[in-house]
C-alpha positions in Angstrom: 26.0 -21.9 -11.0 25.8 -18.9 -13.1 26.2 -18.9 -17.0 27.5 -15.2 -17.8 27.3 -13.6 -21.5 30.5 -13.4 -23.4 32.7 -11.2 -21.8 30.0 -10.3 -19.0 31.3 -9.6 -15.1 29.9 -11.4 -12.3 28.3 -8.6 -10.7 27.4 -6.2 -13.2 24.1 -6.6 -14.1 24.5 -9.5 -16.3 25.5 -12.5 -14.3 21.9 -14.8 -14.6 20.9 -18.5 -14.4 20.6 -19.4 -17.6 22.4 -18.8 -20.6 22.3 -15.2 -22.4 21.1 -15.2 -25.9 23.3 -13.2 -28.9 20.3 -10.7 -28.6 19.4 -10.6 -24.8 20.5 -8.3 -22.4 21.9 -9.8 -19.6 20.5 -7.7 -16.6 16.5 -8.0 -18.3 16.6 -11.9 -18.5 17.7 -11.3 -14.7 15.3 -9.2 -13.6 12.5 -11.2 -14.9 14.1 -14.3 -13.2 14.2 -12.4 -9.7 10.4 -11.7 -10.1 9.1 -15.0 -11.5 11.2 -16.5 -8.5 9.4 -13.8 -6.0 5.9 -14.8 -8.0 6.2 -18.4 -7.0 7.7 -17.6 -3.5 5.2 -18.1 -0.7 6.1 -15.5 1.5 9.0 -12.4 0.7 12.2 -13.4 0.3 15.5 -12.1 1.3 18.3 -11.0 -0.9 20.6 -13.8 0.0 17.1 -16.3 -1.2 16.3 -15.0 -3.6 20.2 -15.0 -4.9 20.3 -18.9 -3.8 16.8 -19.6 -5.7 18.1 -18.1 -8.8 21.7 -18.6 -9.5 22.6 -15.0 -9.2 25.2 -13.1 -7.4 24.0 -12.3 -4.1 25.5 -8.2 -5.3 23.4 -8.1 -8.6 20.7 -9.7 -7.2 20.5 -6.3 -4.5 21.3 -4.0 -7.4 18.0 -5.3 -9.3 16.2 -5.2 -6.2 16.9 -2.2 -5.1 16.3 -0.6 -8.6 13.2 -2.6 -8.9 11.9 -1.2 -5.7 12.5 2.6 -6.7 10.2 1.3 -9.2 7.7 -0.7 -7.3 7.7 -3.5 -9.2 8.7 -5.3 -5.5 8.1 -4.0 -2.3 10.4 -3.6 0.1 9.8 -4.3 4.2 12.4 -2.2 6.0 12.0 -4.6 9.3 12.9 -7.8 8.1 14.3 -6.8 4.6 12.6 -8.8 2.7 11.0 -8.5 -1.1 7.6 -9.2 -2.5 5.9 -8.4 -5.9 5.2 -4.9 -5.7 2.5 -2.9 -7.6 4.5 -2.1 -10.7 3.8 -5.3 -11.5 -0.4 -5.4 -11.1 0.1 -1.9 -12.9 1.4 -4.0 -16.1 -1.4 -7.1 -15.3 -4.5 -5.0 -14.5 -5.4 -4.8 -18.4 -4.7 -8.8 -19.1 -6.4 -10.3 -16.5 -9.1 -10.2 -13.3 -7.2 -8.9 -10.5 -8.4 -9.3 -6.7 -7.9 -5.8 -5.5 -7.4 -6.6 -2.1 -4.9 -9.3 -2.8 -2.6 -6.8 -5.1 -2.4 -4.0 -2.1 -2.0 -6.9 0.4 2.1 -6.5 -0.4 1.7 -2.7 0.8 -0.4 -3.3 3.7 2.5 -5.6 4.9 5.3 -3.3 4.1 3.2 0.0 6.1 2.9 -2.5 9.3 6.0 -3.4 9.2 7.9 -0.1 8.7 5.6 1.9 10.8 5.7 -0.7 13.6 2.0 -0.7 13.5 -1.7 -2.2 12.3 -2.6 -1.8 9.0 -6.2 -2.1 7.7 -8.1 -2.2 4.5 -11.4 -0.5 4.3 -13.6 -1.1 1.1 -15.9 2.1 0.8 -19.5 0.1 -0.5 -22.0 1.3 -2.1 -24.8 1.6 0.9 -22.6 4.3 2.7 -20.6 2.0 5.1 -16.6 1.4 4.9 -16.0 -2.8 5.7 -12.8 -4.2 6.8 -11.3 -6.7 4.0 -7.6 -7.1 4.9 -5.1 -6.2 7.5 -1.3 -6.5 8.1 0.5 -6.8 11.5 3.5 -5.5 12.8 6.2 -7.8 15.2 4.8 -5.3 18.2 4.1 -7.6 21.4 1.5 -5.1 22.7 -1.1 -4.4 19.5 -4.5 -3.3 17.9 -6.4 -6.2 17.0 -9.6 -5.4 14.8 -11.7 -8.1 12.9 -12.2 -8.6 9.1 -15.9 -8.2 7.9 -16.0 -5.4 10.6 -18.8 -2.5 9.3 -18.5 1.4 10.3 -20.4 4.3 8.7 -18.8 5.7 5.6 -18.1 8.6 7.9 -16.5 7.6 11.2 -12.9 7.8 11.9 -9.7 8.6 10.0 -11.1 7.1 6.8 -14.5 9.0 7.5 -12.9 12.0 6.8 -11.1 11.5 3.8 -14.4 10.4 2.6 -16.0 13.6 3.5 -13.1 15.3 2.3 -13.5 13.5 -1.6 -17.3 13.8 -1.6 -17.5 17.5 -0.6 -21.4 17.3 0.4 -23.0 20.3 1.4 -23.2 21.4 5.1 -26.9 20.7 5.8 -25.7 17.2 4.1 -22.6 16.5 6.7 -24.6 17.9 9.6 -27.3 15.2 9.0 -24.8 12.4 8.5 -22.7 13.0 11.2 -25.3 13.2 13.5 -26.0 9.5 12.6 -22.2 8.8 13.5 -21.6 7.0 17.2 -18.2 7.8 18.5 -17.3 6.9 22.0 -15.4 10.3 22.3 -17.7 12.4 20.0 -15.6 15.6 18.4 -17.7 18.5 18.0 -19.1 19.1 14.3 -17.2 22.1 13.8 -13.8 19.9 14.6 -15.3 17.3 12.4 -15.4 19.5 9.6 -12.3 21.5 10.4 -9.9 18.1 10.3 -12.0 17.0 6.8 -10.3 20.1 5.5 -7.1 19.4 6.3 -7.6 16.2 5.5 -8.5 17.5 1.7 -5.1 19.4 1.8 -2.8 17.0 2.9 -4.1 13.8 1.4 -4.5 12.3 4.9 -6.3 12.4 8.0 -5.7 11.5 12.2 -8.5 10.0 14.7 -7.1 11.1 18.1 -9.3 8.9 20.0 -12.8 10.0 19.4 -13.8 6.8 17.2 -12.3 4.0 19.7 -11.1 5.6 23.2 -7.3 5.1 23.2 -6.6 4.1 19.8 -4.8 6.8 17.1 -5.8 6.3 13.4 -4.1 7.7 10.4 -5.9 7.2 6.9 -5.5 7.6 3.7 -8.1 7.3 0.7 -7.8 5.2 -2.3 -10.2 6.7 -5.6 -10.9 5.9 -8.8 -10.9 6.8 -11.9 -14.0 9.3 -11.4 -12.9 10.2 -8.1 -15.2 8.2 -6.0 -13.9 6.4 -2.9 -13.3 3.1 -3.1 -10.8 2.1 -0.6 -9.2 3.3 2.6 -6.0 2.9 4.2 -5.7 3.0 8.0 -2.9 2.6 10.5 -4.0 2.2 13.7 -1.6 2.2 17.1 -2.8 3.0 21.0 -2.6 6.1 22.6 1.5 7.0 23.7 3.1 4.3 21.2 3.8 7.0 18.3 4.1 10.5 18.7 3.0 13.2 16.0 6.3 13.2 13.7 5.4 9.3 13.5 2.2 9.6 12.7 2.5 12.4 10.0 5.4 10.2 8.6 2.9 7.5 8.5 -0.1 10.1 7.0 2.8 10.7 4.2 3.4 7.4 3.0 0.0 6.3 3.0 -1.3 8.8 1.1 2.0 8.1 -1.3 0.7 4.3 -1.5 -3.1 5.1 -2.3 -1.9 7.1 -4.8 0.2 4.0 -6.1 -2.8 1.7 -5.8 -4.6 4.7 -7.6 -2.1 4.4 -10.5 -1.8 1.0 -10.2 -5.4 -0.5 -10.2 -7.9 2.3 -11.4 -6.2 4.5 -13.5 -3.9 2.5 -15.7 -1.6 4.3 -18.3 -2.8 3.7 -21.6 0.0 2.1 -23.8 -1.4 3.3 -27.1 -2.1 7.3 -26.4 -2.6 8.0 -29.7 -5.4 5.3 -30.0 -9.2 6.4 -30.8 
C-alpha cells in the first residue's frame, strides 16, 4: 500500500512506498526506490513488477521509467519490455568504485539483441593487436549465430577491424602489411578494405558482408577512450537474408549511439567540480 505526501495524487509523480518527508520530493524518493528495486532484481523487470515490488502505482511507476530511460539510467528492451539498470547509473558510480566494464555494458548488449532481433558481441581490443570476445547477448530468434567467449581475431578482421583501422589512422605501407597478415574466408580486396574503413570513420560504424565468416553480416561499432585508443567493440552479427540494409544501418546507428554512451559513461566521466585545479 502506498503512503502519499499530504495532498499528493496517486499518479502524479509522488505516490511512493514509504512515507514522504516535510522536505522530500515525492517523485525523487520514488525514483530511487524503482532503481534500488531494479539493482537487487535478478533479471529486468516489467512495469507491472517492478510497480508490485515497490508499492507504486503501476502509471507512475511507467512515467519514471520512461523518463528514466530517455535518460539511461535503465535500459529499456523493446521485445519483452522490460527494465534494467542502465548506464546513467555506472556514469554516476564509475568515480566511487571498481567497475567490471564488461558487466556495466552487459545491460546494452541485451537491449541491441533483443531490439535488433539479433547476436550481440563484445570485443575487448588488447594490447598485442588482437580483439577477444568477452560477452554476448542473444536474441529469442530460433535460427541464430552462435560464437564462443574467449574467441581471438586479429585487431583488424571484420566489422570491428575496421573501425579499428578507422581510429588508428596508420599509414598505407602500415595497413598493407597488416592486412596482408588477415585470413578471411572471402578475402575483400585491399583497396575495398580501405575504402569501407573510411566510411567507417565517417559514419561511426562499419558492415562485414561476408568476407570474415561466409554467410554471416556484421555491423560494428567502436568503443574509445579517453585518449582515443580502442578499447572495445560492439558487433551484431545475423546470417546472410535475415536483415536487409535499412536494418542493418538502423542497427550501425544505434551502436555507434551506445559506444558513444559507454564512452561517456565509463572513460570519459563528467567532472563534477569543473572549476577544480
Amino acid at each position: 500500500m502506498a503512503v502519499l505526501a499530504p495532498g499528493a495524487a496517486a499518479d502524479d509523480g509522488t505516490a511512493g512506498p514509504r512515507e514522504v518527508g516535510a522536505r522530500d520530493v515525492g517523485a525523487v524518493v520514488n525514483a530511487i526506490e524503482i532503481l534500488r528495486h531494479l539493482a537487487a532484481a535478478p533479471e529486468p523487470l516489467g512495469v507491472a513488477a517492478v510497480a508490485r515490488g515497490t508499492g507504486i502505482s503501476p502509471s507512475t511507476c511507467f512515467n519514471i521509467l520512461r523518463t528514466l530511460a530517455r535518460a539511461r539510467f535503465v535500459a529499456f528492451r523493446g521485445r519483452d519490455k522490460t527494465y534494467a539498470l542502465g548506464l546513467g547509473v555506472a556514469e554516476l558510480a564509475a568515480g566511487l568504485i571498481g567497475l567490471n566494464h564488461a558487466d556495466l555494458i552487459r545491460p546494452e548488449l541485451e537491449r541491441l539483441a533483443l531490439n535488433h532481433d539479433l547476436l550481440v558481441v563484445l570485443w575487448r581490443v588488447t594490447g598485442d593487436g588482437r580483439i577477444v570476445l568477452v560477452d554476448r547477448a542473444h536474441s529469442h530468434t530460433a535460427v541464430r549465430v552462435e560464437m564462443r567467449l574467449g574467441l581471438r581475431l586479429p585487431m583488424f578482421a571484420g566489422a570491428v577491424g575496421r573501425c579499428v583501422a578507422a581510429a588508428l589512422d596508420l599509414p598505407e605501407a602500415e595497413m598493407r602489411r597488416r592486412f596482408a597478415q588477415l585470413r578471411w574466408q572471402q578475402p575483400p580486396a585491399f583497396e575495398t578494405f580501405m575504402a569501407e574503413v573510411r566510411q567507417a570513420r565517417l559514419r561511426g560504424w562499419a558492415l562485414d558482408d561476408g568476407h570474415l565468416f561466409r554467410g554471416l553480416r556484421a555491423v560494428a561499432a567502436l568503443v574509445a577512450d579517453a585518449a582515443g585508443q580502442p578499447r572495445f567493440g560492439l558487433s551484431g552479427i545475423t546470417i546472410v537474408g535475415q536483415h536487409d540494409d535499412a536494418r542493418l544501418a538502423r542497427l550501425g546507428a544505434d551502436l555507434r549511439l551506445t559506444a558513444s554512451l559507454i564512452e561517456n559513461a565509463v572513460f570519459k566521466p563528467r567532472n563534477p567540480h569543473p572549476d577544480a585545479e
